[in-house]
C-alpha positions in Angstrom: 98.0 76.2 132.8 96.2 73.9 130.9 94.0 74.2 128.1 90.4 75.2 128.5 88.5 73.2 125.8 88.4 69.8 124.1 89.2 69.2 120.6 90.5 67.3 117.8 94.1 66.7 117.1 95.0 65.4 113.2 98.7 64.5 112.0 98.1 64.3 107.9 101.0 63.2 106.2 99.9 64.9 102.5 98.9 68.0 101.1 95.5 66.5 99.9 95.0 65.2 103.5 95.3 68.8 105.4 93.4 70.7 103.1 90.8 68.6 103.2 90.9 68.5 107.0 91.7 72.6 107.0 88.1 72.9 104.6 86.0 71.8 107.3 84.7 74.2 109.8 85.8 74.9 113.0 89.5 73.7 111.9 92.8 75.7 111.9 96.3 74.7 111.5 98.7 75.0 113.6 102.6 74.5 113.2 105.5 74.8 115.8 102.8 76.2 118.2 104.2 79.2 119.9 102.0 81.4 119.3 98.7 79.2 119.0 99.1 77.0 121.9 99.1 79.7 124.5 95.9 81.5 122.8 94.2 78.1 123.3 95.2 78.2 127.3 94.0 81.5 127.2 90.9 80.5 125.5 90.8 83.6 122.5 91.0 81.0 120.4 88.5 77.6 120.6 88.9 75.6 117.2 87.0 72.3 117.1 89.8 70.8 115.3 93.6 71.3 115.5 95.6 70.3 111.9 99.3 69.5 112.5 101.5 70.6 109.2 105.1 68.9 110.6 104.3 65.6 108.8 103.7 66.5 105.3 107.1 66.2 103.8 106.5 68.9 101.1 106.3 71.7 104.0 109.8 70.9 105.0 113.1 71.5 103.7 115.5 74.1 102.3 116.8 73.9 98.6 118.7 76.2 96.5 119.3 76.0 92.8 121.8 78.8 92.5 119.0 81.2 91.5 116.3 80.5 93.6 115.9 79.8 97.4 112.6 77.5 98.5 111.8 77.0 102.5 109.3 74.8 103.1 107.0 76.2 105.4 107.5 74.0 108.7 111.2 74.4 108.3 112.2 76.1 112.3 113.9 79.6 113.0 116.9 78.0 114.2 117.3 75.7 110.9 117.0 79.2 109.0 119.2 80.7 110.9 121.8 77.7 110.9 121.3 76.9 107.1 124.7 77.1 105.0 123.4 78.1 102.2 121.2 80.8 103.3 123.8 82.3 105.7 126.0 82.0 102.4 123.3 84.0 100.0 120.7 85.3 102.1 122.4 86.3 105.3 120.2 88.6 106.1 117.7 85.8 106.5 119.4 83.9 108.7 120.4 87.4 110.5 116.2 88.3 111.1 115.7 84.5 112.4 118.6 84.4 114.7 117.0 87.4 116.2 113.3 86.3 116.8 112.6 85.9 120.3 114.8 82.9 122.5 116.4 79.4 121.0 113.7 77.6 122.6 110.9 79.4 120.6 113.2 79.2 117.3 113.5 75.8 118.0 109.3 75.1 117.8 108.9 77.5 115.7 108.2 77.5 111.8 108.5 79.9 109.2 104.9 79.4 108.4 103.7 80.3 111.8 106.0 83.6 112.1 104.6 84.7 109.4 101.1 84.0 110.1 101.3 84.5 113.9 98.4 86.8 115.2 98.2 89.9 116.7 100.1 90.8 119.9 98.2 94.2 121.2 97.7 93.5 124.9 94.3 94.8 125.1 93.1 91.4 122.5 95.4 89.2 124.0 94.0 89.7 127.7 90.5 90.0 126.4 89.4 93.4 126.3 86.2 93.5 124.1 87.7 95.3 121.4 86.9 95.3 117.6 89.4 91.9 117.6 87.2 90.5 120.3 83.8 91.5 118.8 83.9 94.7 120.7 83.2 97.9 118.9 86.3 100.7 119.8 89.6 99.8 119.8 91.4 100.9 123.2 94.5 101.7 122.4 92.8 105.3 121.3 93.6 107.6 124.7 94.4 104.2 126.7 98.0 102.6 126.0 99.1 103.3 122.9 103.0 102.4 123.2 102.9 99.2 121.0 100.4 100.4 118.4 100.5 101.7 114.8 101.8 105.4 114.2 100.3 105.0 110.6 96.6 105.1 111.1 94.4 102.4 111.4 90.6 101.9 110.9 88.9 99.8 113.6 91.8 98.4 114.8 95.4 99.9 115.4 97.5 96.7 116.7 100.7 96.1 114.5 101.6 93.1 112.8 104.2 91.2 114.9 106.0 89.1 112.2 110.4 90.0 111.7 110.5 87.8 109.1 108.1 89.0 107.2 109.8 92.8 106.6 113.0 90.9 105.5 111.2 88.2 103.4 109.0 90.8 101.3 112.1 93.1 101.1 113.2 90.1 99.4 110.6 89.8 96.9 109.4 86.2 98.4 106.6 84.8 96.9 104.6 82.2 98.3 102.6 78.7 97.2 99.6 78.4 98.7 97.9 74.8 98.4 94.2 74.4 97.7 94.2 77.6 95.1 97.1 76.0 93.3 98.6 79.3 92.9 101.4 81.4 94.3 101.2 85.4 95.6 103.6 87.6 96.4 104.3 87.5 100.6 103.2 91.0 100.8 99.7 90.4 99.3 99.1 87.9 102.3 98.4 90.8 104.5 95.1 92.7 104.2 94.6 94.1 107.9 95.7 93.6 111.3 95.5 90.0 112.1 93.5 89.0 108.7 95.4 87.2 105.8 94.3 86.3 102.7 94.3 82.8 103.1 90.5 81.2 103.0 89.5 78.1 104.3 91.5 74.9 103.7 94.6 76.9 102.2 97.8 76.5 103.3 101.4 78.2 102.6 103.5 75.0 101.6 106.8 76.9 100.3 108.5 80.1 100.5 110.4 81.2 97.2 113.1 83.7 96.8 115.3 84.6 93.5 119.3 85.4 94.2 119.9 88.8 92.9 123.4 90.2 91.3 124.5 93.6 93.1 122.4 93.1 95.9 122.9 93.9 99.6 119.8 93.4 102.4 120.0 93.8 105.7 117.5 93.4 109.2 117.2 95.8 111.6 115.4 95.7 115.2 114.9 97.9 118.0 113.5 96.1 121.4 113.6 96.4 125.0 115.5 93.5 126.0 118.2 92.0 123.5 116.0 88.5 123.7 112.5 87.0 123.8 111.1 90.7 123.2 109.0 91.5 119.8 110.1 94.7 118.1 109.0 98.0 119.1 110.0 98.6 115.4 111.9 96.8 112.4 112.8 97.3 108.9 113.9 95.3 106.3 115.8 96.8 103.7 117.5 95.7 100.3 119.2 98.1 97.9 120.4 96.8 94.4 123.0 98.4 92.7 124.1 98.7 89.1 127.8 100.6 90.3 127.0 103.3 92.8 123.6 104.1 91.5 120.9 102.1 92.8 119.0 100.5 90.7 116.0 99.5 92.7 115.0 99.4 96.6 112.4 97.9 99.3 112.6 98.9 102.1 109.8 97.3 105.1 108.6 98.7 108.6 107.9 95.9 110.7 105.5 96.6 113.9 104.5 99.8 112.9 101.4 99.0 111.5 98.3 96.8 111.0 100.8 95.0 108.1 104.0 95.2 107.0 104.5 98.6 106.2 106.4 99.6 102.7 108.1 103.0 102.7 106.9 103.8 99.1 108.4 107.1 99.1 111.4 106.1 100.4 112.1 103.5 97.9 111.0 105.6 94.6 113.3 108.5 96.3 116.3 106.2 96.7 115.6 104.7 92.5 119.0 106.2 90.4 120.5 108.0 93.6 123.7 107.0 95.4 123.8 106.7 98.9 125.6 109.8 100.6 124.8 111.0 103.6 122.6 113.7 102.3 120.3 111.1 100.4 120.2 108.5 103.4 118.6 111.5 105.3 116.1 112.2 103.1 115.2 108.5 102.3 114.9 107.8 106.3 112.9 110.8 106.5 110.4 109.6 103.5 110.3 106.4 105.3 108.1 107.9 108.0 106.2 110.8 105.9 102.7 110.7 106.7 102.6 109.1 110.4 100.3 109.5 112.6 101.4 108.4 116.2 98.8 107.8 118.9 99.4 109.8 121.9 101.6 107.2 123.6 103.8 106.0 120.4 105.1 109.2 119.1 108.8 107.9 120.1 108.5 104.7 117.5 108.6 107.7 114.3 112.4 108.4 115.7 113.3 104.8 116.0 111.6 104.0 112.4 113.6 107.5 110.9 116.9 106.2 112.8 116.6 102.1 111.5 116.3 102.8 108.3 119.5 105.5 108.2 121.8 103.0 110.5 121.0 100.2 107.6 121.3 102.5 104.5 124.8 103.6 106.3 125.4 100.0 106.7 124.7 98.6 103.1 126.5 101.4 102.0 129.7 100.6 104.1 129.2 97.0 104.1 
């Protein structure tokens, strides 16, 4: 199928170059294209101009100074997952990217993109004229729910798609963004299904992450088929220790909401306890206090409760 519309293709090879480019209207970037490319052929998307970010050198590769990772933001899946040093100190990292959808998508894909990658709910993806689409009701509400948040929503209740994003913010990463000259936290780039923070002509250049003593993480993901499939539900959990105590937690639902969803309760619960069995009940429990499951979803609440007690078992065996 090809592409319904004309438009611009640009290649900068700076910084300065794409956000100029990326400030003008009608102008997105794109990266590996996976996700974009077959929203153009399907026409929910019709940018005037298309800005390429795989030939500015600063979005591209993966250094590591002992204490602190940085991933530029073009680097692929598959060099995450295949990176040394990352399988070394942040194998849970390269775990999440080896699992994101087949080598030939990891292979295109970027980093960037996966975590920026728009909304999957099939009722905006085949056009439905829902709140995404300039609609007015979201139709997931008594239509089919399976897919969509069981914490709420307003408007909209599609979930936010992204694996690496629940293993990067259980991480702590924080991001640069070119064109405010600043850096965020990952998790404050998510402010509502499908809507970042990022305004016109900014761009997420790096990914940075600090190594941290005593620390275990670990990715978790349920899905239908073992490949290609996005996550009915994920979680992202890391647990530092001082001994047996734990010292601090995060612990992310993936695809269970309109962002990244962190199980506040959970963590605070988990603060200065050890993990027996009795505590990694109660903390998988917390994780899903306060759901609300549409009618068709109620089953993602048992997989959310059972990912986040097979990884606590695991970090505490492992």
């Amino acid at each position: 199928m090809i592409i319904p519309f004309e438009f611009e293709y640009f290649r900068p090879s700076s910084i300065r170059e794409a956000v100029d480019l990326l400030s003008e209207e009608d102008s997105i970037p794109i990266g590996g294209g996976t996700d974009l490319v077959p929203m153009f052929k399907d026409a929910l998307i019709k940018p005037g101009k298309v800005v390429s970010l795989k030939n500015i050198p600063e979005t591209h590769g993966i250094e590591f100074d002992g204490e602190r990772l940085s991933i530029g933001s073009a680097v692929t899946l598959t060099e995450i997952a295949e990176n040394g040093v990352i399988r070394e100190h942040f194998n849970s990292i390269a775990t999440t990217a080896r699992n994101v959808a087949s080598p030939q998508i990891r292979n295109l894909g970027t980093i960037g993109g996966n975590l920026c990658q728009n909304l999957r709910c099939p009722y905006y993806r085949l056009g439905y004229p829902c709140h995404k689409n300039g609609g007015k009701k979201c139709f997931a509400i008594g239509g089919e729910s399976r897919w969509h948040s069981i914490f709420g929503g307003k408007k909209c209740f599609a979930v936010n798609p992204s694996d690496m994003a629940t293993i990067l913010i259980a991480h702590g990463a924080v991001l640069e963004i070119a064109g405010r000259n600043d850096t965020i936290p990952l998790e404050e780039l998510y402010e509502g299904p499908g809507e970042l923070s990022l305004k016109k002509g900014e761009i997420i250049t790096r990914i940075y992450l600090e190594r941290r003593e005593n620390s275990k993480a670990i990715f978790m993901k349920f899905r239908l088929r073992g490949s290609i499939d996005f996550a009915l539900v994920s979680t992202g959990i890391r647990i530092d220790f001082d001994g047996n105590e734990i010292e601090d937690a995060s612990i992310i639902l993936g695809s269970v909401y309109g962002t990244p969803y962190r199980a506040i309760n959970s963590e605070e619960f988990l603060k200065g306890n050890t993990l027996t069995d009795t505590a990694i009940t109660k903390a998988s429990e917390l994780a899903v206090e306060g759901a609300k499951p549409l009618k068709k979803n109620k089953y993602k609440v048992k997989i959310a409760k059972t990912l986040v007690k097979r990884g606590l078992e695991t970090l505490r065996g492992g």
